[in-house]
MIMAR-947324 format. One record per residue (C-alpha): residue in three letters; x, z negated, y negated. Coordinates in steps of 0.1 Angstrom, whole numbers. Layout:
MIMAR-947324
<rec resn="ala" east="X" up="Z" north="Y"/>
...
//
This chain:
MIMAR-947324
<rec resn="unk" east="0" up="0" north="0"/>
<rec resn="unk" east="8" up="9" north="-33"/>
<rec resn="unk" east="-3" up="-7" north="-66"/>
<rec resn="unk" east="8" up="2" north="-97"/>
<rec resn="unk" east="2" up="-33" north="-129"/>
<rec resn="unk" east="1" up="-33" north="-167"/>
<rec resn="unk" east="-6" up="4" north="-174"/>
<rec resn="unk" east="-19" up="21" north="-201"/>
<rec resn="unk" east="-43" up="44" north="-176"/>
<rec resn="unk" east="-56" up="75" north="-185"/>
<rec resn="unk" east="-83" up="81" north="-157"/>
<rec resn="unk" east="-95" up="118" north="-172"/>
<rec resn="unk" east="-127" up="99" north="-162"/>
<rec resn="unk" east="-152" up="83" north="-181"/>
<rec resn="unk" east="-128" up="51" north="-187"/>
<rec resn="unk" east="-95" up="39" north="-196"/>
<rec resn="unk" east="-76" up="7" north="-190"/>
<rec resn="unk" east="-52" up="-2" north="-218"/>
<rec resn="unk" east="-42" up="-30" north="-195"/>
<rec resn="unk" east="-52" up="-17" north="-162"/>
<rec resn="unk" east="-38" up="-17" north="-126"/>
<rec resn="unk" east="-44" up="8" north="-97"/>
<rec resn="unk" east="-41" up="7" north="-59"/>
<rec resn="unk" east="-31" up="33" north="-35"/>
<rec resn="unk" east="-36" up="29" north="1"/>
<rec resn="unk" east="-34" up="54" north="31"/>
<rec resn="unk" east="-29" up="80" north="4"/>
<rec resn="unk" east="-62" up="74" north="-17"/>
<rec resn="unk" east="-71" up="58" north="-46"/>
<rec resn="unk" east="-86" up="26" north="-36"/>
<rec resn="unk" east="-93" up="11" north="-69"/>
<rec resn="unk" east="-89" up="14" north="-105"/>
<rec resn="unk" east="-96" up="-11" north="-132"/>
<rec resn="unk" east="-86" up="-39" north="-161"/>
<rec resn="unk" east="-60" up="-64" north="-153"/>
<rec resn="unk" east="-79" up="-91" north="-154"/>
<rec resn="unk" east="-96" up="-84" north="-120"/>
<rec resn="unk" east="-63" up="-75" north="-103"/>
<rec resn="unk" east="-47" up="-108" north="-81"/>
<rec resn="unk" east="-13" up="-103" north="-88"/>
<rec resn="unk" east="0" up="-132" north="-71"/>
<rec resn="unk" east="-18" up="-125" north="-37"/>
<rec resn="unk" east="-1" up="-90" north="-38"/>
<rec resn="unk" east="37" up="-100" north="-43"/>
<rec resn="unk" east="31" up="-123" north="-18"/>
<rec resn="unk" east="21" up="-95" north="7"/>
<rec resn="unk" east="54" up="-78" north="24"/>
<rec resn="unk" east="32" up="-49" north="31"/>
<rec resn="unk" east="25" up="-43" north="-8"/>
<rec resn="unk" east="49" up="-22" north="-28"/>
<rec resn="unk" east="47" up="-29" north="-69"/>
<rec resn="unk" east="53" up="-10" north="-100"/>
<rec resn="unk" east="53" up="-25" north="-135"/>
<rec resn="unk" east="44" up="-1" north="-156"/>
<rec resn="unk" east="53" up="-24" north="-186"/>
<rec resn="unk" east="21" up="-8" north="-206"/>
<rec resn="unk" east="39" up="31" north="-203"/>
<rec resn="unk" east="8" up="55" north="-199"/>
<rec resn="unk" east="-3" up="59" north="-165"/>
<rec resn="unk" east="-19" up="96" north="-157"/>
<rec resn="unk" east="-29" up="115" north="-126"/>
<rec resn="unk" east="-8" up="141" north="-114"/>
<rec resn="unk" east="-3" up="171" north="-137"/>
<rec resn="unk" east="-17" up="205" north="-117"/>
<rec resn="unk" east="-2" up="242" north="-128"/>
<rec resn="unk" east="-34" up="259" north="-121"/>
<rec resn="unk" east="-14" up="296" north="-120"/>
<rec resn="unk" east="19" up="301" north="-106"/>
<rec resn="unk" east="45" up="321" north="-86"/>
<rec resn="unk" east="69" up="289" north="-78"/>
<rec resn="unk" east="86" up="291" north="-45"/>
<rec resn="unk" east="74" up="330" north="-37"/>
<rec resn="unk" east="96" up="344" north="-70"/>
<rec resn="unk" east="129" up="320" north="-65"/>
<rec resn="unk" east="149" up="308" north="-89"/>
<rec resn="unk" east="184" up="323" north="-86"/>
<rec resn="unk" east="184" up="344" north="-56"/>
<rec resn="unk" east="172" up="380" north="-71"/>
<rec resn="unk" east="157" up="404" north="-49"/>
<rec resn="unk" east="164" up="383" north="-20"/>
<rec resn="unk" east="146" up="354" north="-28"/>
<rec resn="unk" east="113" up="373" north="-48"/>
<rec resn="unk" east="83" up="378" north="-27"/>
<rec resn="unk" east="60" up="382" north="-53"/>
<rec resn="unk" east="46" up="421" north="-52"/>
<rec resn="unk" east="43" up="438" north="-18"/>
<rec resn="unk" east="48" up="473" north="-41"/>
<rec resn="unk" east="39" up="502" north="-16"/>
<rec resn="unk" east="-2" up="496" north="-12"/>
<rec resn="unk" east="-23" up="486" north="-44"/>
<rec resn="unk" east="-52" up="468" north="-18"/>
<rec resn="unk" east="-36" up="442" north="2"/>
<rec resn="unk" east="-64" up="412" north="5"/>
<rec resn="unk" east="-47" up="400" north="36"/>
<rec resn="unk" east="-13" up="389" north="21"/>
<rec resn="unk" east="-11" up="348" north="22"/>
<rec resn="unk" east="11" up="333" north="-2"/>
<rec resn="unk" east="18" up="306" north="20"/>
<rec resn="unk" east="36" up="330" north="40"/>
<rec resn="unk" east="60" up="335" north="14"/>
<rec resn="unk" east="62" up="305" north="-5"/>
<rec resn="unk" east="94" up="282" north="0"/>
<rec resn="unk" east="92" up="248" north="-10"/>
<rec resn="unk" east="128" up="249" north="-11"/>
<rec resn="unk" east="133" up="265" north="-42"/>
<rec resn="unk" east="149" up="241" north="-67"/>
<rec resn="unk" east="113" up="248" north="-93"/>
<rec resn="unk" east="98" up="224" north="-67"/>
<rec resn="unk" east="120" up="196" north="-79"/>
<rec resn="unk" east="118" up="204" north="-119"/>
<rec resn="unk" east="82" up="203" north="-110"/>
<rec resn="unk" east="83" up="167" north="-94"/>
<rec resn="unk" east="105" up="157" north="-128"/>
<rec resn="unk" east="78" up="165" north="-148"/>
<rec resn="unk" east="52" up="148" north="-129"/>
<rec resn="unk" east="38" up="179" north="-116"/>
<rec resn="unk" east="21" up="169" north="-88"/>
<rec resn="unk" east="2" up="202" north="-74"/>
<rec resn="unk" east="2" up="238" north="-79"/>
<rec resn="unk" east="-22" up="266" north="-73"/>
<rec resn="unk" east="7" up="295" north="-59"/>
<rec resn="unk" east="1" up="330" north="-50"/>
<rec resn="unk" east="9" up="367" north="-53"/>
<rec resn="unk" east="18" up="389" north="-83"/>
<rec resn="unk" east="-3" up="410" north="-102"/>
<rec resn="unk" east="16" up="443" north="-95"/>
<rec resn="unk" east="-16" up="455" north="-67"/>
<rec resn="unk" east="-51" up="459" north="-74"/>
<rec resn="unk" east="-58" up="437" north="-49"/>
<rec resn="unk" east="-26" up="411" north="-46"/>
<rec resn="unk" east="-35" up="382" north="-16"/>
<rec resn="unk" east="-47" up="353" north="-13"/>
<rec resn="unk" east="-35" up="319" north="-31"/>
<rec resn="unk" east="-32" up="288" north="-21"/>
<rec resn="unk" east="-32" up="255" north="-39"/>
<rec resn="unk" east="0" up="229" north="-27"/>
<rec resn="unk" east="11" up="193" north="-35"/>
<rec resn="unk" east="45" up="200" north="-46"/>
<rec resn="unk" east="66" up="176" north="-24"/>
<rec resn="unk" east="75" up="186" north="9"/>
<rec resn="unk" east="97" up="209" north="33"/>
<rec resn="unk" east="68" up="222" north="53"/>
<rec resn="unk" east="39" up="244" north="35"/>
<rec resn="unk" east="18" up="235" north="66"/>
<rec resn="unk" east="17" up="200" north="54"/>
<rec resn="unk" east="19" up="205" north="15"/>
<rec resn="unk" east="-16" up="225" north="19"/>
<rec resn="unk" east="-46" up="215" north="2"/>
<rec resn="unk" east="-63" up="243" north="2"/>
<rec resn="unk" east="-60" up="276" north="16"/>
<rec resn="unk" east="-68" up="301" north="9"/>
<rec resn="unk" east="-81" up="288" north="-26"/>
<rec resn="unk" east="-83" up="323" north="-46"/>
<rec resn="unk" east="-83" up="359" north="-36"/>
<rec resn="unk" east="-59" up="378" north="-66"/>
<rec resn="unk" east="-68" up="408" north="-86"/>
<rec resn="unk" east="-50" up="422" north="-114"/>
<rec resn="unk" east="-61" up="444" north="-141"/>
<rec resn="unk" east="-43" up="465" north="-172"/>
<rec resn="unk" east="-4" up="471" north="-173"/>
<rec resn="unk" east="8" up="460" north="-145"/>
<rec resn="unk" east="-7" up="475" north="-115"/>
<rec resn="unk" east="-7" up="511" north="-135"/>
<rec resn="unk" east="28" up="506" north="-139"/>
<rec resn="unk" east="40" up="499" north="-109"/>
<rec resn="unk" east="22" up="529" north="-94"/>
<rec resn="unk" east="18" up="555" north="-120"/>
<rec resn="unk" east="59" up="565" north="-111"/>
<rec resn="unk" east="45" up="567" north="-74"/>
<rec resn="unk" east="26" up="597" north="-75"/>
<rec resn="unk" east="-4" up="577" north="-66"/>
<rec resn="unk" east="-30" up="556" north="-76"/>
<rec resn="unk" east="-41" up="537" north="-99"/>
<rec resn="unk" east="-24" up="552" north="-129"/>
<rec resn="unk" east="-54" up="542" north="-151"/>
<rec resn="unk" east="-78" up="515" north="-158"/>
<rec resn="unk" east="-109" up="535" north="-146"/>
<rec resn="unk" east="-92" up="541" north="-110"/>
<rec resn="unk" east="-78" up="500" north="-106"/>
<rec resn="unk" east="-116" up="493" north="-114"/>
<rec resn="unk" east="-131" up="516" north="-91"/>
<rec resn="unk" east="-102" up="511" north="-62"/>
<rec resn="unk" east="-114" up="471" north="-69"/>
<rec resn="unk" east="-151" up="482" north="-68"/>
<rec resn="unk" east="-146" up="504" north="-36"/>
<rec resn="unk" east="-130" up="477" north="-19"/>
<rec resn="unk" east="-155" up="447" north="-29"/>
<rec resn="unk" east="-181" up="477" north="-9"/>
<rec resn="unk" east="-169" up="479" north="21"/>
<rec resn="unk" east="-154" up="440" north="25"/>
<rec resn="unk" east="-194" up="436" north="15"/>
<rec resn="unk" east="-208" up="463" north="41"/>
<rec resn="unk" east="-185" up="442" north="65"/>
<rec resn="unk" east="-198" up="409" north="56"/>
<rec resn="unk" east="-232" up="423" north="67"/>
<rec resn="unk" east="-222" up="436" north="96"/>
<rec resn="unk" east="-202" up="410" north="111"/>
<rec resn="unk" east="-231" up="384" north="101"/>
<rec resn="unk" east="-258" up="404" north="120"/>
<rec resn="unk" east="-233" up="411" north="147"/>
<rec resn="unk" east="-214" up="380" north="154"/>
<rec resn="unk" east="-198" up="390" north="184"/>
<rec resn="unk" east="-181" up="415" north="164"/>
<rec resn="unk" east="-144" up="417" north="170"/>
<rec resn="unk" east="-132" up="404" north="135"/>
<rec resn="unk" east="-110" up="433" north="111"/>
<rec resn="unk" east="-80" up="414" north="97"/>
<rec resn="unk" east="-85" up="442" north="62"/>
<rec resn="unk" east="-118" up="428" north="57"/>
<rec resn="unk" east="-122" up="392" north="72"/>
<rec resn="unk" east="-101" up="379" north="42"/>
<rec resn="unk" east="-130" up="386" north="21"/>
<rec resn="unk" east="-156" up="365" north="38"/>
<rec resn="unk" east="-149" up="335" north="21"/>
<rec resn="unk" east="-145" up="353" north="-20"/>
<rec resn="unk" east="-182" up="367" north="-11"/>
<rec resn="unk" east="-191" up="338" north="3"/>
<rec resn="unk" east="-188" up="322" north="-26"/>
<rec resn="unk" east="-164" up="296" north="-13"/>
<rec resn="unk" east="-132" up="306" north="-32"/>
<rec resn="unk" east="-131" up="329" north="-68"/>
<rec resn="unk" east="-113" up="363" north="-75"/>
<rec resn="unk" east="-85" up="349" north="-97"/>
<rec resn="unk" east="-81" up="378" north="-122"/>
<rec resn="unk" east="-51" up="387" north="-140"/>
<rec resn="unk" east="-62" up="399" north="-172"/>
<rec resn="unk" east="-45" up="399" north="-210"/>
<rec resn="unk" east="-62" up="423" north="-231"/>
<rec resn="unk" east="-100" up="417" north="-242"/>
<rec resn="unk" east="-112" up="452" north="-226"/>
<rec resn="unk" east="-95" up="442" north="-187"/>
<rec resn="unk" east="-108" up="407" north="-196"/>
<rec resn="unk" east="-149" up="425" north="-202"/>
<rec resn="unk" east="-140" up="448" north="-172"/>
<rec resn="unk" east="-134" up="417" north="-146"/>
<rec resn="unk" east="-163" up="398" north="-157"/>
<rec resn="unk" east="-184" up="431" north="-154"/>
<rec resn="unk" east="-174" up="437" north="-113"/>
<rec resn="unk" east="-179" up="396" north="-105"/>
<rec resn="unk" east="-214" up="402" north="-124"/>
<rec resn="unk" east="-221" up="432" north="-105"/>
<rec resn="unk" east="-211" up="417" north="-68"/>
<rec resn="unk" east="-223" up="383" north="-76"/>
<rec resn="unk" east="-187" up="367" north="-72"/>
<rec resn="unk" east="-169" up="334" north="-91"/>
<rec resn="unk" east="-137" up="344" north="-109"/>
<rec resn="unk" east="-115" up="326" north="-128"/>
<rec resn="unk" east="-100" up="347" north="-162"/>
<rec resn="unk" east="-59" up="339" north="-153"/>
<rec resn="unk" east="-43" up="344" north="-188"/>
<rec resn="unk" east="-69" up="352" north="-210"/>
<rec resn="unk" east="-46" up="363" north="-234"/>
<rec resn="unk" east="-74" up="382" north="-262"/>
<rec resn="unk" east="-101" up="355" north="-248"/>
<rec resn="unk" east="-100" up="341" north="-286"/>
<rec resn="unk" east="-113" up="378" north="-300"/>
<rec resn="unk" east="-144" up="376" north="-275"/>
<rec resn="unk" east="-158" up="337" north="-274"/>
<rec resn="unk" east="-191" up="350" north="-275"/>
<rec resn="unk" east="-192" up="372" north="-246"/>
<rec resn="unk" east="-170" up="348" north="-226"/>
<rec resn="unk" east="-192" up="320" north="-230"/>
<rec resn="unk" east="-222" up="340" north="-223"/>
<rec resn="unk" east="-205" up="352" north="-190"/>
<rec resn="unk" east="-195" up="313" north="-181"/>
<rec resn="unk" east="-164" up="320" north="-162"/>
<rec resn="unk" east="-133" up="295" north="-169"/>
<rec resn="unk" east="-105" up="305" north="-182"/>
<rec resn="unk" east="-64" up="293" north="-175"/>
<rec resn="unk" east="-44" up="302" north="-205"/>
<rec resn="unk" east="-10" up="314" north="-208"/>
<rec resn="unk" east="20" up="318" north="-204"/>
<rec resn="unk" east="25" up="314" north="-244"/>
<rec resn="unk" east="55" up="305" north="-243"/>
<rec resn="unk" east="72" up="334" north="-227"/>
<rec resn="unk" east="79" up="367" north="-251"/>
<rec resn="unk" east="50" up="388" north="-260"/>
<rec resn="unk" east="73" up="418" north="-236"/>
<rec resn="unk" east="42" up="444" north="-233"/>
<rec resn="unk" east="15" up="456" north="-253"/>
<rec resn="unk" east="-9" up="436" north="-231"/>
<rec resn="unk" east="4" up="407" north="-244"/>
<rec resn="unk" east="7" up="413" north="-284"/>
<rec resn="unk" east="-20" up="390" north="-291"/>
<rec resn="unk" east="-9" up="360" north="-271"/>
<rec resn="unk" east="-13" up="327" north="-290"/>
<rec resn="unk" east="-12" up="288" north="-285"/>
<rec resn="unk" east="-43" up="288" north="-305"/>
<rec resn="unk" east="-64" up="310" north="-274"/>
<rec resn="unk" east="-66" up="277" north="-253"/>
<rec resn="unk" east="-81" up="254" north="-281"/>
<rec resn="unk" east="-107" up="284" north="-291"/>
<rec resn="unk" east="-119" up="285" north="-257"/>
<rec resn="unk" east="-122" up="248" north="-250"/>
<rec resn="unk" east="-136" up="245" north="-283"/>
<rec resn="unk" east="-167" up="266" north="-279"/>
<rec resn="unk" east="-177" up="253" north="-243"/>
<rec resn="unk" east="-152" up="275" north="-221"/>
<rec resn="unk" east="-135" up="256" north="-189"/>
<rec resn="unk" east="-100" up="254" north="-203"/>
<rec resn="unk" east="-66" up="248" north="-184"/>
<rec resn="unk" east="-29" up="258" north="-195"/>
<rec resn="unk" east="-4" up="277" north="-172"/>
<rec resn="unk" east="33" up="283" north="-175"/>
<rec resn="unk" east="30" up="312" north="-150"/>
<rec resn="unk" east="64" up="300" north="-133"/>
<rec resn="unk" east="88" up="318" north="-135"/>
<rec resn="unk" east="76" up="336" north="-171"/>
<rec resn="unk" east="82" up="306" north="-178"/>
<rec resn="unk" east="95" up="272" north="-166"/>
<rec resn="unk" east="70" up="250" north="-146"/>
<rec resn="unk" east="85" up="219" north="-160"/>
<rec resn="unk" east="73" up="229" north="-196"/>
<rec resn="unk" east="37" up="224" north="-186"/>
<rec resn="unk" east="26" up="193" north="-204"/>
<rec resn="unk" east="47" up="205" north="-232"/>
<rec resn="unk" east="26" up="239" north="-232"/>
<rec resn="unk" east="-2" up="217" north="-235"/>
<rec resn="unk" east="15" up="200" north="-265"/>
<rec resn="unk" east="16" up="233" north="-285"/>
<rec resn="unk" east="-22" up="243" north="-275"/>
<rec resn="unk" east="-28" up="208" north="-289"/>
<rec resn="unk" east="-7" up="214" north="-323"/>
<rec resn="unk" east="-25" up="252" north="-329"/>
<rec resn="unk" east="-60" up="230" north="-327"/>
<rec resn="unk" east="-68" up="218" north="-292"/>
<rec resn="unk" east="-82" up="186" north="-289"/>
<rec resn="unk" east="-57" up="158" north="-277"/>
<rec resn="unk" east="-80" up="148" north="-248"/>
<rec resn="unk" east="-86" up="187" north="-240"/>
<rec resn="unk" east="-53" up="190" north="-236"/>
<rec resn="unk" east="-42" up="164" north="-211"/>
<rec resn="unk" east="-78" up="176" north="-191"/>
<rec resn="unk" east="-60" up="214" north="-198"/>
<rec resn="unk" east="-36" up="198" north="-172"/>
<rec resn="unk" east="-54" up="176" north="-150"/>
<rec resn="unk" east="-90" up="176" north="-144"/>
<rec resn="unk" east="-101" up="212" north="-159"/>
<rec resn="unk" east="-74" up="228" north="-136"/>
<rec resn="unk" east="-86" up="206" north="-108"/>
<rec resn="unk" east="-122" up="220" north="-113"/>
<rec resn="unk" east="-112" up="255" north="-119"/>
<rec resn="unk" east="-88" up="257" north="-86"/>
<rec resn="unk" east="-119" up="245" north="-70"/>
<rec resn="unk" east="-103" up="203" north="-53"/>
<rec resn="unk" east="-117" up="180" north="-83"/>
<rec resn="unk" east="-128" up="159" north="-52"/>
<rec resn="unk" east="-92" up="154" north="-40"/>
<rec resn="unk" east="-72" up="155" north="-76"/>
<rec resn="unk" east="-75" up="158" north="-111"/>
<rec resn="unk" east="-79" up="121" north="-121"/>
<rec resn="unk" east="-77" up="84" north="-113"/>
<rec resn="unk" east="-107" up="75" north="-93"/>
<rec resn="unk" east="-117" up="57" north="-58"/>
<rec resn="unk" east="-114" up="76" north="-29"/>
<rec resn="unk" east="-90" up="111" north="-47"/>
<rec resn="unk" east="-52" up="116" north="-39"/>
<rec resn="unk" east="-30" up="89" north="-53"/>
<rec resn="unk" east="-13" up="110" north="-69"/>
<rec resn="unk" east="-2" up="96" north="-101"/>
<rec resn="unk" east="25" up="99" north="-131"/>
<rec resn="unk" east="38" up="73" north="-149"/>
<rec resn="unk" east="51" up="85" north="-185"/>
<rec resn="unk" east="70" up="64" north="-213"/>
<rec resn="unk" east="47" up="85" north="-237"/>
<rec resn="unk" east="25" up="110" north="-240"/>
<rec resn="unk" east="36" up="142" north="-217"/>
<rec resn="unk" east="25" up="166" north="-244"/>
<rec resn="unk" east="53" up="152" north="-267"/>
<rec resn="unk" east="88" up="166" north="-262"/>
<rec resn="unk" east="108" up="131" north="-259"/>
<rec resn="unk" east="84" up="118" north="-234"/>
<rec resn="unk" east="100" up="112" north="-201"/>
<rec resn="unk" east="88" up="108" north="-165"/>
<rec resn="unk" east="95" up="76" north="-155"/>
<rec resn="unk" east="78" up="81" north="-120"/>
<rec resn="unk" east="61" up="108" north="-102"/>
<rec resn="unk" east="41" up="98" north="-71"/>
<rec resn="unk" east="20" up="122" north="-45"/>
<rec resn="unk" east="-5" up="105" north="-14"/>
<rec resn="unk" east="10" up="74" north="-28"/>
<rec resn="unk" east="46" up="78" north="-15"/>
<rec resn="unk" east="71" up="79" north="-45"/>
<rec resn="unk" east="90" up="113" north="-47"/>
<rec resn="unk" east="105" up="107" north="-82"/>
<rec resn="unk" east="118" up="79" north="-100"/>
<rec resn="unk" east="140" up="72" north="-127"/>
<rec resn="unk" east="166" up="46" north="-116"/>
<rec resn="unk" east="167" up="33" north="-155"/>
<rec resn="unk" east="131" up="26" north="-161"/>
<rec resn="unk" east="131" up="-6" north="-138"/>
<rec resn="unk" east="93" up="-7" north="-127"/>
<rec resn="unk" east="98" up="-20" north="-93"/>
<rec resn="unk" east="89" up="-48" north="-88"/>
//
């Protein structure tokens, strides 16, 4: 057992503790609350009991990166280690990134640092139709055991990048008119199978097209790479069409059309804003999108896109969504509980509360603010970070 005294919690629930303690047992969150109603004596008198003082630092759940390519694009090994982009077919829906992904890869540590706790990681966005994401908890040497859920999103990608990787190929799609309709045609048949196999059960299943059960379904959302308002219109007009959730992955012109995004309802993870704007997809991104779309009633949560840029600078991401006009408490949820939502495992993570993960941060500040370090960084309440200065054991 865990428990963690004197912290300033931050439950991204509907209450804080200034003064507050929390205990972890078997990997959940038992319970949650002031101080006064914690026995502190009968704890450090159990051997079994293992304490941390947070000496009134703020106490946070795990910070989630609800978009990401860590551990499939690795840091420092080139072609070698980048398994991103399967390049030669623009529909491959039966690509799992947890094929690819390997926890090895020295992000997962920067991620740990900054008390990054999970991550939703999947394919590019060079195909139509990329693969399928899954959602991790970043410690670990196994994927098998890191998984949460999977697969948690199947990846599409409109605009720039799937024309330019096959407009030199001789092949499509070399416009946005045929990544639409190659998107469309494929959403037809994975539908014309869904019909079939469900009115013929004992139908041998089709790896192509069993991959989509689960996206029409309704069980997991396209996750859409789009930048520009037009691809951003275009995605929300095929998940109206087939009926499908989607989530709006970058967002990067979302700011020039609140009103049809909110009408459309789909949430929205924004970034990465602090990478270069490198194509003319991008010449519009902004810190200022996120706070526009939280602002007028959009599901909001902040990406670094790892590796466009670093995974560690999440919270700090957060920090300059906050300075261009976010609210403060919008963006710590940008990190927490609206990516928890959006990557569909709010029941497991996403904030303090009986019976979720114990997975939990302890910060000597806020994480938004550059200075602010991690003083310890715990997943399924096992420690996986600590700083040997802070002194919080007990």
């Amino acid at each position: 057992m865990l428990v963690i005294i004197h912290g300033n919690i931050r439950t991204m629930e509907d209450k804080d503790y200034e003064d507050g303690y929390l205990q972890i047992d078997h990997g959940k969150i038992v319970s949650v609350g002031d101080m006064n109603e914690c026995n502190v004596h009968a704890l450090k008198a159990d051997d079994h009991v293992q304490i941390l003082d947070a000496k009134g630092n703020t106490v946070l759940p795990g910070i989630i990166e609800a978009h990401c390519h860590m551990g499939i694009t690795e840091e420092k090994k080139g072609m070698e280690g980048d398994d991103c982009n399967e390049t030669v077919n623009p529909v491959t829906p039966y690509l799992r990134a947890i094929d690819a992904i390997n926890p090895m890869d020295d992000a997962f540590h920067d991620a740990l640092k900054a008390g990054i706790t999970s991550a939703m990681i999947g394919p590019g966005s060079a195909n139509v139709v990329g693969g399928q994401f899954a959602f991790l908890k970043t410690h670990g040497r196994c994927i098998d055991q890191m998984i949460v859920k999977a697969p948690a999103a199947m990846k599409v990608a409109f605009g720039e990048n799937p024309k330019v990787n096959y407009s030199g190929q001789n092949t499509s799609p070399a416009t946005r008119m045929a990544i639409a309709s190659m998107l469309r045609e494929e959403l037809t048949k994975a539908r014309e199978y869904q019909r079939h196999i469900y009115e013929n059960p004992d139908t041998t299943p089709d790896f192509h097209y069993e991959c989509w059960l689960p996206v029409l379904d309704g069980e997991i959302p396209l996750k859409a790479h789009v930048h520009r308002a037009d691809d951003i219109l275009t995605a929300v007009r095929i998940a109206e069409e087939f009926g499908l959730k989607m989530t709006l992955d970058h967002c990067s012109e979302g700011h020039l059309i609140i009103e049809e995004l909110r009408t459309a309802g789909f949430p929205a993870i924004v970034g990465p804003d602090m990478a270069s704007r490198n194509k003319i997809e991008v010449s519009n991104m902004a810190f200022k999108t996120a706070g526009e779309l939280s602002k007028n009633g959009i599901l909001t949560a902040i990406t670094t896109d790892h590796p466009v840029s670093k995974i560690q600078f999440l919270p700090i991401c957060a920090g300059l969504a906050v300075k261009e006009g976010m609210a403060v408490e919008e963006g710590l949820r940008a990190i927490t509980i609206n990516a928890a939502k959006i990557c569909g495992v709010d029941d497991r993570v996403g904030s303090l509360a009986p019976g979720k993960d114990g997975d939990v941060v302890i910060y000597d500040g806020n994480p938004m603010e550059v200075f602010t370090k991690t003083l310890c960084t715990i997943i399924e309440g096992k420690i996986v970070y600590y700083d040997e200065e802070c002194g919080l054991l007990c």
